[in-house]
Phi, psi and omega in degrees: 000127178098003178281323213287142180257112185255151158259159186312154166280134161301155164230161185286333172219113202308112171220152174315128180292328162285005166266318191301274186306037163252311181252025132300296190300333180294300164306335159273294140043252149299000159265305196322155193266159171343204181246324183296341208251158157272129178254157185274148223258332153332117199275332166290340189289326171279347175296309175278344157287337177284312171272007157281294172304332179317292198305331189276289192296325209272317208222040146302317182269356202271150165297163179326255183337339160279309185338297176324295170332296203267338178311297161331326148286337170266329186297000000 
């Protein structure tokens, strides 16, 4: 399993892999809290922030028919 050669996920609109981590980083970024705030300390609580911005900045852009795909490599 990973071994296997796929073609690229399509996306609806042609982005950089350095516009995708720019807007990953950007979305934790703005959930995580403030300096004032306690963050959070739970490695699952940060985990599931990660894969929500994962799911948004990477495959926020993918066409239908990708979505599955790519649902599928994070599950």
């Amino acid at each position: 399993m990973g071994d296997e050669i796929v073609a690229p996920l399509r996306q609806i609109t042609p982005r950089t892999d350095l516009n995708m981590v720019q807007q990953l980083t950007y979305l934790i970024d703005s959930i995580l809290p403030g300096p004032d705030e306690n963050p959070p300390s739970d490695f699952v609580d940060l985990e599931k922030l990660y894969v929500f911005c994962l799911t948004w900045s990477l495959g926020g852009s993918l066409i239908d028919e990708d979505r599955d795909k790519f649902n599928k490599f994070l599950s």
